[in-house]
C-alpha positions in Angstrom: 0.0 0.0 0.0 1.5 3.4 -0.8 2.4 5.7 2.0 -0.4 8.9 1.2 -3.0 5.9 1.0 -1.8 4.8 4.5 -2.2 8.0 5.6 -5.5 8.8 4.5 -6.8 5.9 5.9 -5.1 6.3 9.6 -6.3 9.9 9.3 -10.0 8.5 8.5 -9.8 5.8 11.3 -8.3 8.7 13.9 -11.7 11.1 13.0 -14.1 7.9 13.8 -12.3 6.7 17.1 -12.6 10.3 18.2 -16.3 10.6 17.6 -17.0 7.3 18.9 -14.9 8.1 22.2 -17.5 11.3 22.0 -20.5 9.2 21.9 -18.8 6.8 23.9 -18.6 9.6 27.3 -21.7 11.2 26.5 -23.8 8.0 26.9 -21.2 7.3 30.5 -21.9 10.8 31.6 -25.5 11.0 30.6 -26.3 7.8 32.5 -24.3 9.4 36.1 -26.3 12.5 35.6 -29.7 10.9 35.6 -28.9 8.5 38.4 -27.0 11.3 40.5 -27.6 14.5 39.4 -26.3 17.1 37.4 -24.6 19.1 40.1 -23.3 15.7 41.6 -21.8 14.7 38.4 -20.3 18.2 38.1 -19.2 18.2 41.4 -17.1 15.0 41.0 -15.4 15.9 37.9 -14.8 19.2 39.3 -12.3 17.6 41.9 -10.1 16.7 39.0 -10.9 19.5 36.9 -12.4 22.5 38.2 -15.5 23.5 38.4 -15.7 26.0 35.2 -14.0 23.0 33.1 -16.6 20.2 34.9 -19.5 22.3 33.5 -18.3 22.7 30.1 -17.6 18.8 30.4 -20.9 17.6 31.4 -22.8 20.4 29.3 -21.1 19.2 26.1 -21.7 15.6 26.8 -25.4 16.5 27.4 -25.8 18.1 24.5 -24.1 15.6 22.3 -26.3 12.4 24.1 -29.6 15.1 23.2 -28.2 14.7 19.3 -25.9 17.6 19.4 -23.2 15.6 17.9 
């Protein structure tokens, strides 16, 4: 296989691992914040994260399980 060809394809495979990691965290996330909560979820990534970046983290994953993908 010719090196540009490789690299396309590694290229195409890198964009569809990264959406399915997307999907992948929303669902995870979605399912903590109905069982616990959106402020608990927050609150727990916040420990790691802070709480500005725990928002932004939980509000994208909501949006993206709601079809915002």
């Amino acid at each position: 296989m010719p090196e540009d060809k490789a690299i396309d394809y590694s290229m195409a495979a890198g964009g569809v691992m990264a959406v399915l990691d997307r999907i992948g965290m929303s669902a995870v996330i979605g399912s903590f914040t109905k069982q616990f909560g959106k402020k608990a979820v927050i609150d727990e990534i916040a420990k790691d994260t802070g709480k500005s970046a725990a928002r932004k983290i939980v509000d994208s994953a909501l949006s993206t399980s709601a079809g915002g993908l």
